[in-house]
N, C-alpha and C positions, 0 to 999 in steps of 0.2 A: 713506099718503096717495095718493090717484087722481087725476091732472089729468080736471077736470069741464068745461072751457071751450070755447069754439066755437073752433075752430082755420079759417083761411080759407087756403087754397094757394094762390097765385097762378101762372096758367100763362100760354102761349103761344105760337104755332107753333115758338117757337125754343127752348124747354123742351126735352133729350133727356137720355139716357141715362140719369145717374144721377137727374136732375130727373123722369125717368119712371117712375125704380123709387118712388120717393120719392113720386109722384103716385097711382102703384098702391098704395104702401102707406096711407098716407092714404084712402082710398077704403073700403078695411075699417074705419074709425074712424069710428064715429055719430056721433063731433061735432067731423068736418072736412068741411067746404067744398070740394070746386075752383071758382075763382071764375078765369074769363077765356077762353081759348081754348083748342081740342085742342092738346097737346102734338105732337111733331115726328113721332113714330113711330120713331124710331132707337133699339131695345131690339138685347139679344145683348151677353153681355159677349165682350171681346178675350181668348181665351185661346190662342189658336194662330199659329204665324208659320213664315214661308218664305222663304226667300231666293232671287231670281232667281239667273238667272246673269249677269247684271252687276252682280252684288254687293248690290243692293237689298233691302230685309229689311222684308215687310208682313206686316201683321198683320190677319185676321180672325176674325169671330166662326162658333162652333161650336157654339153653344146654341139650344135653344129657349126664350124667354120665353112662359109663358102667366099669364092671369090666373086667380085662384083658379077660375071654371066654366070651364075650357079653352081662352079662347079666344087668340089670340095678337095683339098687338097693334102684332106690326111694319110698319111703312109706314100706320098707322092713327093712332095715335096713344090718349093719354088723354083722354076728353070728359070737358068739365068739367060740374058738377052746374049752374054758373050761366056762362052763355055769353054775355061780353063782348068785344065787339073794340073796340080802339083801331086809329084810321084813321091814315092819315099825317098828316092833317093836324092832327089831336087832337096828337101826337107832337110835330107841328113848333109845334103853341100852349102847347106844356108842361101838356098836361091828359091826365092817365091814369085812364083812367074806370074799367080794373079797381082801379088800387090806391083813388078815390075809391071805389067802390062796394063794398068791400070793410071800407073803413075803419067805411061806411055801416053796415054787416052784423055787425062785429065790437060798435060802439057800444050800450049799453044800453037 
């Protein structure tokens, strides 16, 4: 059995890392949606660390992320297939017009 249904993503500047792998993957699926705003840009998994010498122990990324044609989408972010912004003040009236127009999208 194949899921046949319209899948809708929902993004937003503050969407990253895993939300971005998650966005790219989606994105190869004919029947997903990104519905909202470009994602943050903060791709690269943490696989390496160092320890200053006052004892401090960070951790950076050592990868490159690209998407399936090459390109990389760090500091860029995922664009969405349908580009909606919520304002502050939409936010501060309790109205979220991605997830309202999404819902719009998903409805028969």
């Amino acid at each position: 059995m194949r899921f046949t249904k319209k899948i809708a993503l929902l993004s937003n500047r503050w969407s990253g890392s895993g939300a971005e792998y998650t966005a790219q993957l989606f994105k190869n699926l004919s029947y997903s949606t990104q519905i909202g705003d470009t994602t943050y840009g903060a791709f690269g998994e943490i696989t390496m660390n160092a320890q200053l010498p006052n004892g401090c122990i960070y951790w950076f990324p050592c990868t490159l992320t690209t998407t399936p044609d090459g390109k990389c989408p760090e500091g860029i972010g995922i664009i969405p297939d349908i580009l909606i912004e919520n304002t502050k003040a939409d936010i501060a009236a309790g109205n979220d017009r991605v997830l309202q127009y999404a819902i719009g999208y998903l409805s028969p």
